[in-house]
MITORGU-688237 format. One record per residue: residue number from 1; x, y, z of N, C-alpha, C, O in turn. Coordinates in nm, 3 decimals, always signed. Example, Ala and Ser with C-alpha at 12.3 -4.5 7.8 and 13.67 -1.06 7.14 Angstrom:
2
   resi       npx       npy       npz      capx      capy      capz       cpx       cpy       cpz       opx       opy       opz
      1    +1.319    -0.569    +0.780    +1.230    -0.450    +0.780    +1.320    -0.330    +0.780    +1.424    -0.332    +0.846
      2    +1.285    -0.225    +0.708    +1.367    -0.106    +0.714    +1.290    +0.003    +0.787    +1.341    +0.114    +0.804
This chain:
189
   resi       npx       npy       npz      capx      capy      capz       cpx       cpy       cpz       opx       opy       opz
      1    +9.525    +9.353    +3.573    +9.617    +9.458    +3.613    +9.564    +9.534    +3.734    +9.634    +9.556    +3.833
      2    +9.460    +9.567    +3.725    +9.375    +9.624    +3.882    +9.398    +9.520    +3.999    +9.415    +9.562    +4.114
      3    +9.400    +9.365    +3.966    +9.425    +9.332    +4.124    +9.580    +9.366    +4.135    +9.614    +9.413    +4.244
      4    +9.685    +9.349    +4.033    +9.826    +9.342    +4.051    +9.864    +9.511    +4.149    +9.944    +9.528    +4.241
      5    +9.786    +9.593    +4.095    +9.774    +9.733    +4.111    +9.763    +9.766    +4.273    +9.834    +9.842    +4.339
      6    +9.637    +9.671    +4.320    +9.588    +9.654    +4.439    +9.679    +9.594    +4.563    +9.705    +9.639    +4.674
      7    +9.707    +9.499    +4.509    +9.784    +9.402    +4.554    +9.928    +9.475    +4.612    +9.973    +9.476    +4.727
      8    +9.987    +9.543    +4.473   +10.123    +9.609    +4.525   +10.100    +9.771    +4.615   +10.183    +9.848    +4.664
      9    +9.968    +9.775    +4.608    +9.956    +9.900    +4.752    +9.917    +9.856    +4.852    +9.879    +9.940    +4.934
     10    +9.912    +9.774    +4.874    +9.807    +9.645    +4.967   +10.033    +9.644    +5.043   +10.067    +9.711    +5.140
     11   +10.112    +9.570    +4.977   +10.176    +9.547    +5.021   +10.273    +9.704    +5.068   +10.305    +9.735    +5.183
     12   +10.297    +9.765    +4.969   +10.334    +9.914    +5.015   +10.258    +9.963    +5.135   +10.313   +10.043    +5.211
     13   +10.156    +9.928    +5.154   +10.132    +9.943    +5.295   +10.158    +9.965    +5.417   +10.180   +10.054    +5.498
     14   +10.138    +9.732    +5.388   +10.174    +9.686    +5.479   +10.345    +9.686    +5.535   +10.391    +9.641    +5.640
     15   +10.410    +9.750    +5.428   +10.589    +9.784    +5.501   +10.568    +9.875    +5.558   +10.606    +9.874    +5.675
     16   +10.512    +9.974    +5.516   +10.525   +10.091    +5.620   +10.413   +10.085    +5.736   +10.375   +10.185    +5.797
     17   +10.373    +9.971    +5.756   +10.299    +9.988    +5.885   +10.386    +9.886    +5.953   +10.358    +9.866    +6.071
     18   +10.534    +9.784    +5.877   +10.578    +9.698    +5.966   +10.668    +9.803    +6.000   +10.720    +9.793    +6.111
     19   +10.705    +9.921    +5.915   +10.827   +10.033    +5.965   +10.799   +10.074    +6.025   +10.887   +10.082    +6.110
     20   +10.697   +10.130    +6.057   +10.618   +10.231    +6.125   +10.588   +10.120    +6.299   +10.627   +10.195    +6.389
     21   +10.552   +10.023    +6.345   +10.594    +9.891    +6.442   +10.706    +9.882    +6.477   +10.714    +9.916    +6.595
     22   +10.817    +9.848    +6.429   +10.941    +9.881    +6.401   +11.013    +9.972    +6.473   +11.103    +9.946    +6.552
     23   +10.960   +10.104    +6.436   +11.018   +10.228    +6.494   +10.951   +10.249    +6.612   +10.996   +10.334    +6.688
     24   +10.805   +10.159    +6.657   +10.740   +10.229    +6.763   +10.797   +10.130    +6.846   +10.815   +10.171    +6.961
     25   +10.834   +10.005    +6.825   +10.892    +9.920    +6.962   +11.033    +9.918    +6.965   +11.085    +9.857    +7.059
     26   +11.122    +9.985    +6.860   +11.261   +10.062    +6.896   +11.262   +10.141    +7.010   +11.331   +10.114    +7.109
     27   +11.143   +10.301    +6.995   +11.120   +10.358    +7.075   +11.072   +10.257    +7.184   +11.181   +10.200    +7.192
     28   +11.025   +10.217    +7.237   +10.937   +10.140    +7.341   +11.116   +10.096    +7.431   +11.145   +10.131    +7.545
     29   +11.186   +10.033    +7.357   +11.278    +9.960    +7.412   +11.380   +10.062    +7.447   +11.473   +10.042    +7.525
     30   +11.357   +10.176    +7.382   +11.492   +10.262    +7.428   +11.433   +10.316    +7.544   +11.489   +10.284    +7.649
     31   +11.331   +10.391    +7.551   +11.271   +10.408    +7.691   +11.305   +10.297    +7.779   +11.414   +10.315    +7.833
     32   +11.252   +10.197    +7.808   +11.260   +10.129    +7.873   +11.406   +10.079    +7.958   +11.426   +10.030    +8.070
     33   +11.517   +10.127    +7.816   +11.634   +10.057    +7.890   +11.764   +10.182    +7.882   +11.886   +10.178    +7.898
     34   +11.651   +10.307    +7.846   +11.723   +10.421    +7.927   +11.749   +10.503    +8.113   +11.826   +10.571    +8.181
     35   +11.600   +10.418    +8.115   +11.613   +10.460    +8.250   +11.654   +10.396    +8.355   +11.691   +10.280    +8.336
     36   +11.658   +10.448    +8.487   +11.774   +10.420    +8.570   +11.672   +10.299    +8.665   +11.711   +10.234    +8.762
     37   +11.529   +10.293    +8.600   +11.446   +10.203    +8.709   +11.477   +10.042    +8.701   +11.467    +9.988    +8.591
     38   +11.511    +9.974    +8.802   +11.454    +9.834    +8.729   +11.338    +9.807    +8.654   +11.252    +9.888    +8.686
     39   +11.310    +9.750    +8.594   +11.169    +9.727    +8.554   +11.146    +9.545    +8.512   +11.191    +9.505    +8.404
     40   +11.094    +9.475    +8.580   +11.099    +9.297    +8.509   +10.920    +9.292    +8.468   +10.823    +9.367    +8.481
     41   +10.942    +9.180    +8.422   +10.823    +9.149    +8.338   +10.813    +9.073    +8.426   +10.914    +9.062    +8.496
     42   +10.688    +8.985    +8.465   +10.645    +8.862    +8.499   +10.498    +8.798    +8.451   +10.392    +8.852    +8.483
     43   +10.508    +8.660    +8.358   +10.408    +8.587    +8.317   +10.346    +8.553    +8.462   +10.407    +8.559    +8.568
     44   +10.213    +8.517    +8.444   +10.101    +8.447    +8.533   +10.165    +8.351    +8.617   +10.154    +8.344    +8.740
     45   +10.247    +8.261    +8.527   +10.329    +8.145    +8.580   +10.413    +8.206    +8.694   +10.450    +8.126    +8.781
     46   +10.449    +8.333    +8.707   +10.608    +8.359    +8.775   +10.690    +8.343    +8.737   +10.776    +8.309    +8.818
     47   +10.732    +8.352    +8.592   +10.850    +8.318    +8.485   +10.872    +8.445    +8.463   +10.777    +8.516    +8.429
     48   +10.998    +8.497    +8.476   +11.076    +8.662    +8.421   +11.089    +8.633    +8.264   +11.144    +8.533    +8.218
     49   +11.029    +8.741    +8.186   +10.999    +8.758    +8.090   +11.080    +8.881    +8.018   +11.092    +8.911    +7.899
     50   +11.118    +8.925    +8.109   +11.186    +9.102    +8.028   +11.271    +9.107    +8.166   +11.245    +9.037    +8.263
     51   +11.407    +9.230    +8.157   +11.486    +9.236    +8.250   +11.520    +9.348    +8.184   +11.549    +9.327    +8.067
     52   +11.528    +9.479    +8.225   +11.602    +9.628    +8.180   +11.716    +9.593    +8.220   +11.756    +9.502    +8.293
     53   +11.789    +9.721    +8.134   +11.917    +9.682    +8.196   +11.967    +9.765    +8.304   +12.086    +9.762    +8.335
     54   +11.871    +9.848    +8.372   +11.887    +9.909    +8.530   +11.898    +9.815    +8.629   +11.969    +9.828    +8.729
     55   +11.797    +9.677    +8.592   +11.750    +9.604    +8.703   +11.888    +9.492    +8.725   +11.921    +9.434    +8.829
     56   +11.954    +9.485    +8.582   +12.079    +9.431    +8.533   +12.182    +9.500    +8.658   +12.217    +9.406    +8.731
     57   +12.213    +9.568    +8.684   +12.294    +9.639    +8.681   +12.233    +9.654    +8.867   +12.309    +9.625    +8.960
     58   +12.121    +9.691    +8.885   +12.118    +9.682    +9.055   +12.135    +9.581    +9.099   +12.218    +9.567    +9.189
     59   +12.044    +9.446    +9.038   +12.085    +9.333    +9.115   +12.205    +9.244    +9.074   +12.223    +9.142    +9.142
     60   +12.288    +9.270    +8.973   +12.403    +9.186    +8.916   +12.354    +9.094    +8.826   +12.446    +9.094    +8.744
     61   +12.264    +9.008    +8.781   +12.215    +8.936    +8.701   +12.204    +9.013    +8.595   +12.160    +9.127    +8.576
     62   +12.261    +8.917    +8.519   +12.231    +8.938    +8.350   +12.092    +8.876    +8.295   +12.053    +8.759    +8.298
     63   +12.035    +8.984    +8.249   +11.865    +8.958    +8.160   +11.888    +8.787    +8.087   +11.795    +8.711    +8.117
     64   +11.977    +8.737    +8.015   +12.005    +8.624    +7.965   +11.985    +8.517    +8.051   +11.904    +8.429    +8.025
     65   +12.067    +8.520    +8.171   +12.094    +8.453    +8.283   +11.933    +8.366    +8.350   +11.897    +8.248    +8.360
     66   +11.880    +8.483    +8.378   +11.715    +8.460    +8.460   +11.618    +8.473    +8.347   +11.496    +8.458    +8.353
     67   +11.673    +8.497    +8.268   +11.495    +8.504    +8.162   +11.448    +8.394    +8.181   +11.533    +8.309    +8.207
     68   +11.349    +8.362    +8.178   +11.233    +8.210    +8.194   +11.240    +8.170    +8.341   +11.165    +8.077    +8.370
     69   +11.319    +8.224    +8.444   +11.329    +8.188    +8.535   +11.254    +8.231    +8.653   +11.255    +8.353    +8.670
     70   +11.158    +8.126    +8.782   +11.101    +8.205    +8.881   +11.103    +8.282    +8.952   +11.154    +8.238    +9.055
     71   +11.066    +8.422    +8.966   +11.104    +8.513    +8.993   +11.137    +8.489    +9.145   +11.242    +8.548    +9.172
     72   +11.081    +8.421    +9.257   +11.070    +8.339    +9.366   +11.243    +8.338    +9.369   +11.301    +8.413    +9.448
     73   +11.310    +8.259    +9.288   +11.449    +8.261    +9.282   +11.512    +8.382    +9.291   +11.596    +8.381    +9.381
     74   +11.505    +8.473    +9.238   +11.614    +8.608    +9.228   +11.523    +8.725    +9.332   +11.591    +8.810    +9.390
     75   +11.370    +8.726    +9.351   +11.335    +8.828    +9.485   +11.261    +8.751    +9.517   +11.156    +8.715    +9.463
     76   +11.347    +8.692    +9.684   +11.224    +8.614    +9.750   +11.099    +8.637    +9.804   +11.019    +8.558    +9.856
     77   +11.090    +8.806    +9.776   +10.997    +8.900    +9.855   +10.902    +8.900    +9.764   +10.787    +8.939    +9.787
     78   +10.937    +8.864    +9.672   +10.820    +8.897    +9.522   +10.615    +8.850    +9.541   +10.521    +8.910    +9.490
     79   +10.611    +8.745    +9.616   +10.498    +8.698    +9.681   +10.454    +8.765    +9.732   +10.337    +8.797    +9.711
     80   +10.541    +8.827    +9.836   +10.454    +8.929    +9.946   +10.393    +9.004    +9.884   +10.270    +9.006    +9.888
     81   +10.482    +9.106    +9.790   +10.406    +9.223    +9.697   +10.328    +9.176    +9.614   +10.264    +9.255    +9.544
     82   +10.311    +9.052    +9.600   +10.200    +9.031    +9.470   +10.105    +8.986    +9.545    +9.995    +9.030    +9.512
     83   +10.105    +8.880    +9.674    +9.928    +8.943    +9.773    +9.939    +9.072    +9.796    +9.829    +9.102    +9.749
     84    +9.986    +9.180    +9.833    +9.976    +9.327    +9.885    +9.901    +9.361    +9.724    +9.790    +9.412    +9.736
     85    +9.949    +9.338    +9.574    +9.883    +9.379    +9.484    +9.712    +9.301    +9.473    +9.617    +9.369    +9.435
     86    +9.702    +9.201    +9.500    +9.650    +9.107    +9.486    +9.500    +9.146    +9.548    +9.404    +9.115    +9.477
     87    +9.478    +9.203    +9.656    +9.400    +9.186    +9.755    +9.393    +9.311    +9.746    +9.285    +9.327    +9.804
     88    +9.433    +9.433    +9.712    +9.432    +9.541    +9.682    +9.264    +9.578    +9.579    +9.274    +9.577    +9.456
     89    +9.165    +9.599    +9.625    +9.085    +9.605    +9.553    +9.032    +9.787    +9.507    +8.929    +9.802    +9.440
     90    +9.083    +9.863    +9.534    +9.092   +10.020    +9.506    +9.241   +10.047    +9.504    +9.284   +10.140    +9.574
     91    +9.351    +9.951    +9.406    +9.436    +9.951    +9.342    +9.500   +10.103    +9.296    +9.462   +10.155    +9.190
     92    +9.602   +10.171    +9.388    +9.641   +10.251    +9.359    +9.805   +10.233    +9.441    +9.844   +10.202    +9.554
     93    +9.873   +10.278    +9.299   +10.005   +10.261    +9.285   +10.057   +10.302    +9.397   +10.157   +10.237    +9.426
     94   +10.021   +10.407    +9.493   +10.151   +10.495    +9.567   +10.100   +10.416    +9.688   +10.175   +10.442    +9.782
     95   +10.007   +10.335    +9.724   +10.010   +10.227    +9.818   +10.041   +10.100    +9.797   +10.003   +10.026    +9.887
     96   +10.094   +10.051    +9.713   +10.154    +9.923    +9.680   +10.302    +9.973    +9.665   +10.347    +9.907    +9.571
     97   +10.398   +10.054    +9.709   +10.520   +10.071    +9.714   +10.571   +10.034    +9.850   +10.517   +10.079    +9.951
     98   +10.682    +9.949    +9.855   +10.720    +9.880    +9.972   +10.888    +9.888    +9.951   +10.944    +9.864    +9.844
     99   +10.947    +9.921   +10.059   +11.099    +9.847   +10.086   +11.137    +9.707   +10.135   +11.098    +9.662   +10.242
    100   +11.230    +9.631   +10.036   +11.263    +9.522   +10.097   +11.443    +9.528   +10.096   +11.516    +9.594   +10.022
    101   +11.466    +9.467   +10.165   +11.613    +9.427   +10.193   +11.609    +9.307   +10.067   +11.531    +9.215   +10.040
    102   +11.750    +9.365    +9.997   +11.736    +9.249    +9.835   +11.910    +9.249    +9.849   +11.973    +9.355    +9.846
    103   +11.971    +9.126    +9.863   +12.064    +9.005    +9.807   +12.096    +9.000    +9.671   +12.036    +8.924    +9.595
    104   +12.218    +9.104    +9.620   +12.202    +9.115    +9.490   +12.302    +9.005    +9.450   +12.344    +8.941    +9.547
    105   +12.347    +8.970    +9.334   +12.449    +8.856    +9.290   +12.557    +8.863    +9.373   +12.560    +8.771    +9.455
    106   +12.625    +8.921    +9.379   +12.736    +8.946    +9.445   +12.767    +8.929    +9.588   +12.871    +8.892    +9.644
    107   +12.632    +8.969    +9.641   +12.612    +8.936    +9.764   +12.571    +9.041    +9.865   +12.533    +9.002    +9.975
    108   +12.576    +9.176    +9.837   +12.563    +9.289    +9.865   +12.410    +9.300    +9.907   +12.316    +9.252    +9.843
    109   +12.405    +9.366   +10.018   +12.273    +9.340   +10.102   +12.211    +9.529   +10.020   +12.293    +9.619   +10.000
    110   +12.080    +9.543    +9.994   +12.024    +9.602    +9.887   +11.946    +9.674    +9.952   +11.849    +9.599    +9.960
    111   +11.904    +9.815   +10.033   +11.756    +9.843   +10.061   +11.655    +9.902    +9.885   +11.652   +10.017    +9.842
    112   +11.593    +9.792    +9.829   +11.477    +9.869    +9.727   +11.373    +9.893    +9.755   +11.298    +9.823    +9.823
    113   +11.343   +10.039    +9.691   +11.212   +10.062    +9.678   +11.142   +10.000    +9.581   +11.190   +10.025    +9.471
    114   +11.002    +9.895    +9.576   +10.963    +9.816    +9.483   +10.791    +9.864    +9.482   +10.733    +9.919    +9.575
    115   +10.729    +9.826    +9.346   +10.624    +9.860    +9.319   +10.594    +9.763    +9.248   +10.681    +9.685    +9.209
    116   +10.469    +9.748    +9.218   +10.420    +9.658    +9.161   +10.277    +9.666    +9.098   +10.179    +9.692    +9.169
    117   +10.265    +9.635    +8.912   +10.159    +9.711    +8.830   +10.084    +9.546    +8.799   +10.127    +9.432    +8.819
    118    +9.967    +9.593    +8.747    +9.922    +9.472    +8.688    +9.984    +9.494    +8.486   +10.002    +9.607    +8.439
    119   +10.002    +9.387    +8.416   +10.036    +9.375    +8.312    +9.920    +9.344    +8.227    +9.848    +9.249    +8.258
    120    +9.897    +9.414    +8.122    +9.747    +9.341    +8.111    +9.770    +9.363    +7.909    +9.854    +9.443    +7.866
    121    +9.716    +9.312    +7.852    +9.711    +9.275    +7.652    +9.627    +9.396    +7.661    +9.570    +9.452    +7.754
    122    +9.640    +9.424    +7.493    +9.523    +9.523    +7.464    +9.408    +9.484    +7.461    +9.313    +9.561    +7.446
    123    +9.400    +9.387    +7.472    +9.228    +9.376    +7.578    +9.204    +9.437    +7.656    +9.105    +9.510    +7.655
    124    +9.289    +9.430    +7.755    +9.296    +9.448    +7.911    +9.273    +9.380    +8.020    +9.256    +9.417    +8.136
    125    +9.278    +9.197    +7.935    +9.328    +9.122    +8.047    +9.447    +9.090    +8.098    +9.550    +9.094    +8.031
    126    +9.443    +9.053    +8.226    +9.568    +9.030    +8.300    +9.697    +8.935    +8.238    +9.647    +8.838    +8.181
    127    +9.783    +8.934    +8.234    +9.888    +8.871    +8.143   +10.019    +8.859    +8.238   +10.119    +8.801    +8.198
    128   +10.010    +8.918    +8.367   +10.135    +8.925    +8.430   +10.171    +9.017    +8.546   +10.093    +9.026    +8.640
    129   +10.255    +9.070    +8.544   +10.285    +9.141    +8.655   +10.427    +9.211    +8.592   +10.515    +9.164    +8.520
    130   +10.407    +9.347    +8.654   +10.566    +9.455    +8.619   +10.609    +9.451    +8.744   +10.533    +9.429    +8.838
    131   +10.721    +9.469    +8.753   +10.796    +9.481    +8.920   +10.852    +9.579    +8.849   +10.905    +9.556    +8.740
    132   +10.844    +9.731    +8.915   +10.955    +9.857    +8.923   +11.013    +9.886    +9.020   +10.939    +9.929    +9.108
    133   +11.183    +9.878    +9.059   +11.248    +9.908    +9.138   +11.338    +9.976    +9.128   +11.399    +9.976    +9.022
    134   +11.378   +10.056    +9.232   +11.501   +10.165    +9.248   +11.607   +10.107    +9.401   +11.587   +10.078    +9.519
    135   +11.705   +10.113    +9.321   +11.805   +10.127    +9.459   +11.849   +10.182    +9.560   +11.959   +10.232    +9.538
    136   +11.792   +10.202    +9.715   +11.756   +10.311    +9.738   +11.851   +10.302    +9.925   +11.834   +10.358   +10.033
    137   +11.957   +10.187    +9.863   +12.059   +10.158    +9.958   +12.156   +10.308   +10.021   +12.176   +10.331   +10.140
    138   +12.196   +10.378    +9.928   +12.253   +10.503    +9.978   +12.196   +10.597   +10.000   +12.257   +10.683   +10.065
    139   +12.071   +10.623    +9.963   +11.960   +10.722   +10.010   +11.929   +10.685   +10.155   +11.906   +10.766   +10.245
    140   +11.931   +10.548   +10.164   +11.921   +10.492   +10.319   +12.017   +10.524   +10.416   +11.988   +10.555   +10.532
    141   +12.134   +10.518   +10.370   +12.288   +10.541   +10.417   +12.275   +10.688   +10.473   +12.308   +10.711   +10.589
    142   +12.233   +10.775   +10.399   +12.264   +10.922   +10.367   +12.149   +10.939   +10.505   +12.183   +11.015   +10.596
    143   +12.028   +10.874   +10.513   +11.923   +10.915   +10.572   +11.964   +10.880   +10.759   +11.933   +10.936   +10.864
    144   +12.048   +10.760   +10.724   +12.089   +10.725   +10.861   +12.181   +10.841   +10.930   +12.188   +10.880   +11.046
    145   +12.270   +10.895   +10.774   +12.376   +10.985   +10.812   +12.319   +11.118   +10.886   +12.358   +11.158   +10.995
    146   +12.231   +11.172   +10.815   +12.141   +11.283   +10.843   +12.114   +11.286   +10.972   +12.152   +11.382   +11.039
    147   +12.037   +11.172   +11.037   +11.966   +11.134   +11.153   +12.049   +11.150   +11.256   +12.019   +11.225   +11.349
    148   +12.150   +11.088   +11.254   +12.266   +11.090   +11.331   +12.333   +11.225   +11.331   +12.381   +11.282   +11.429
    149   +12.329   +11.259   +11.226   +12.399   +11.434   +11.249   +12.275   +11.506   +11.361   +12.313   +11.575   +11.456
    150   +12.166   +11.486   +11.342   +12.084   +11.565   +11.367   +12.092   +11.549   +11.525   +12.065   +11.641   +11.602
    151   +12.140   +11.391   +11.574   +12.102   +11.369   +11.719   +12.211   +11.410   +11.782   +12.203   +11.448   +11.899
    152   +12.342   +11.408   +11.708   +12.445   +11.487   +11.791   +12.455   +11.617   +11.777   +12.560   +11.670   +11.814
    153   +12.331   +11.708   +11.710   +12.320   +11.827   +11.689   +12.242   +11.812   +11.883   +12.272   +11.830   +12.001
    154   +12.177   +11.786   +11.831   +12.114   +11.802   +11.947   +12.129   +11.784   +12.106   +12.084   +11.848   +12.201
    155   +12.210   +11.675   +12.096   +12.284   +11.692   +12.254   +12.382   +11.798   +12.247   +12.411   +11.846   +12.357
    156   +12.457   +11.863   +12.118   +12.532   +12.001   +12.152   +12.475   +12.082   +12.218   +12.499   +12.122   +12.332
    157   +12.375   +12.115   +12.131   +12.249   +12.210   +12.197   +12.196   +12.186   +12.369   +12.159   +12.276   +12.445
    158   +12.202   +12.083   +12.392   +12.155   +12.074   +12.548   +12.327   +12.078   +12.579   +12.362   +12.137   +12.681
    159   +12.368   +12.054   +12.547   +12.492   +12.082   +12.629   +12.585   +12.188   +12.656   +12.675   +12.202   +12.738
    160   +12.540   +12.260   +12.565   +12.553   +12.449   +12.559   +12.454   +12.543   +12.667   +12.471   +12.639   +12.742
    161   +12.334   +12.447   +12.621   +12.256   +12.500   +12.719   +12.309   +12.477   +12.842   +12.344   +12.570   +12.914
    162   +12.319   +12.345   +12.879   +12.340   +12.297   +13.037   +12.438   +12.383   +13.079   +12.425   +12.425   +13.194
    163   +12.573   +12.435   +12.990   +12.722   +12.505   +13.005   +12.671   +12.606   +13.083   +12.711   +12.629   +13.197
    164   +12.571   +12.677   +13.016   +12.494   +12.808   +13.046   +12.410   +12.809   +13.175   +12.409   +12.897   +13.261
    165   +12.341   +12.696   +13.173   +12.275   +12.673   +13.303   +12.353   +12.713   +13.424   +12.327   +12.793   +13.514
    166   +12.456   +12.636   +13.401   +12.609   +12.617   +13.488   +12.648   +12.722   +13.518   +12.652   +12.758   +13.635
    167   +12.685   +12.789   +13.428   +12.802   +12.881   +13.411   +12.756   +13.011   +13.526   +12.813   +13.063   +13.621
    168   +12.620   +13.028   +13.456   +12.567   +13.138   +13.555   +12.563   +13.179   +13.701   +12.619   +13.270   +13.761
    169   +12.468   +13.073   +13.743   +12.504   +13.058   +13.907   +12.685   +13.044   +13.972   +12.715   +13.085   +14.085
    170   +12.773   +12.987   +13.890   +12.902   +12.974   +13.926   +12.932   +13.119   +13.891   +12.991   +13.162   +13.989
    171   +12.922   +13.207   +13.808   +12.954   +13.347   +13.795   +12.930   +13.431   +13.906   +13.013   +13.517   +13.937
    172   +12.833   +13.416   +13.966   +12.760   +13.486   +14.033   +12.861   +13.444   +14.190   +12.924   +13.531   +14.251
    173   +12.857   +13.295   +14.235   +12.957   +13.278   +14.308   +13.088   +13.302   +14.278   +13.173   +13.236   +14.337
    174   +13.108   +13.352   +14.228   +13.276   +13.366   +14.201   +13.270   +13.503   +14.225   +13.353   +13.554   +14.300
    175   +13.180   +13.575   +14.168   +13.182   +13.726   +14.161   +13.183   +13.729   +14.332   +13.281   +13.788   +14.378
    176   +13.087   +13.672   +14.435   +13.035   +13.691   +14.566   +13.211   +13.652   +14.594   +13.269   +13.759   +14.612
    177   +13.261   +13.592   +14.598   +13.365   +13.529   +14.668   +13.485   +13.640   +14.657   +13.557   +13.685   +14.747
    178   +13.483   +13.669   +14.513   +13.571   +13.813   +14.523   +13.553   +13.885   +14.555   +13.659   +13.947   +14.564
    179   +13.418   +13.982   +14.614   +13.404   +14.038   +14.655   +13.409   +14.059   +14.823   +13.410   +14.152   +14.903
    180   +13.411   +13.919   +14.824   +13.423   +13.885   +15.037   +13.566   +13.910   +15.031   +13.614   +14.001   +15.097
    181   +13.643   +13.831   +14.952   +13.836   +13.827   +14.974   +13.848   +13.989   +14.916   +13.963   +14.029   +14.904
    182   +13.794   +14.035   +14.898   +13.848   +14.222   +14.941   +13.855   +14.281   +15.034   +13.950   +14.337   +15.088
    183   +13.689   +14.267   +15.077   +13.650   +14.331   +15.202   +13.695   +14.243   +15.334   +13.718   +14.302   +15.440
    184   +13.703   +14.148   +15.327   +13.709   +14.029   +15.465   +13.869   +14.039   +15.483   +13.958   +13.994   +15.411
    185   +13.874   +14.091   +15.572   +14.047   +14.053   +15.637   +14.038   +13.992   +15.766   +14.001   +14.056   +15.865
    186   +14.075   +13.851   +15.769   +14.058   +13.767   +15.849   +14.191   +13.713   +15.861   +14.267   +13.676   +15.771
    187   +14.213   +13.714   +16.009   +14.379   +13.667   +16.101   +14.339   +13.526   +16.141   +14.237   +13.482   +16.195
    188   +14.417   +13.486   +16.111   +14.399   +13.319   +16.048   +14.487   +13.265   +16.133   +14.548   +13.166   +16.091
    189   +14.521   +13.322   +16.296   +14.663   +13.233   +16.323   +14.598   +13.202   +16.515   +14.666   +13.137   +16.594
């Protein structure tokens, strides 16, 4: 009766540590596919392993679609950033962030901001690669818009000025000229 005893807390346990797993990679997944980032997985191989559904949704591919598939296929840029991670030997995130021009399903030309983590087991060996991206096509739009406001701000400004430049010396002659056609009576015949 002591092992039966053992045995059934042994297993009472072990449910609540599979509930307790359970609830922590529920949480894990709702994070993950609450936010607005792309986020992909990538094995050693270059096989997409995970797909949020942000990254769903920026580039048009469905997570189903590309899972197992080379990432080489859906961002051809993906190489570049993984020598830029690669060769990176004082590995810090806010210098491995790059823009690439990205070709989403549809066809729609993409400016992302992309980053790139190492993936590593609770060991803490290497296992892969995270790609995090944001869509950062209308922030681009907006930035062009800005720029452009700003440069036809600026020829107003010289051109108000120049008005002024102008205006002055012509005041000054105009004032002189009325003042001669008062005084000047000149017989013109």
């Amino acid at each position: 009766s002591f092992v039966v005893e053992k045995e059934r807390k042994t297993r009472t346990l072990l449910e609540e540590k599979v509930t307790a797993f359970d609830q922590l990679d529920l949480l894990h997944r709702s994070i993950i596919e609450s936010i607005d980032t792309g986020i992909v997985t990538v094995d050693l191989m270059c096989r997409i392993k995970s797909f949020n559904r942000a990254a769903e949704e920026i580039t048009g591919y469905a997570s189903s679609d590309i899972e197992d598939l080379n990432i080489h296929d859906v961002f051809p840029e993906y190489g570049e950033l993984r020598e830029k991670l690669n060769q990176a030997s004082d590995f810090d995130s806010r210098k491995n962030r790059v823009e690439i021009m990205f070709q989403s399903k549809s066809g729609t030309a993409l400016v992302q901001g992309c980053s790139m983590f190492f993936l590593k087991d609770s060991q803490g060996k290497r296992i892969g690669n995270i790609l995090v991206f944001q869509d950062l096509t209308e922030i681009k739009k907006m930035e062009r818009h800005l720029e452009m406001n700003r440069r036809l701000a600026f020829v107003g400004e010289m051109a108000a000025g120049l008005a002024h430049e102008m205006r002055n010396p012509l005041a000054s002659i105009s004032g002189s000229i009325q003042m001669l056609r008062k005084g000047l009576h000149l017989n013109l015949s």
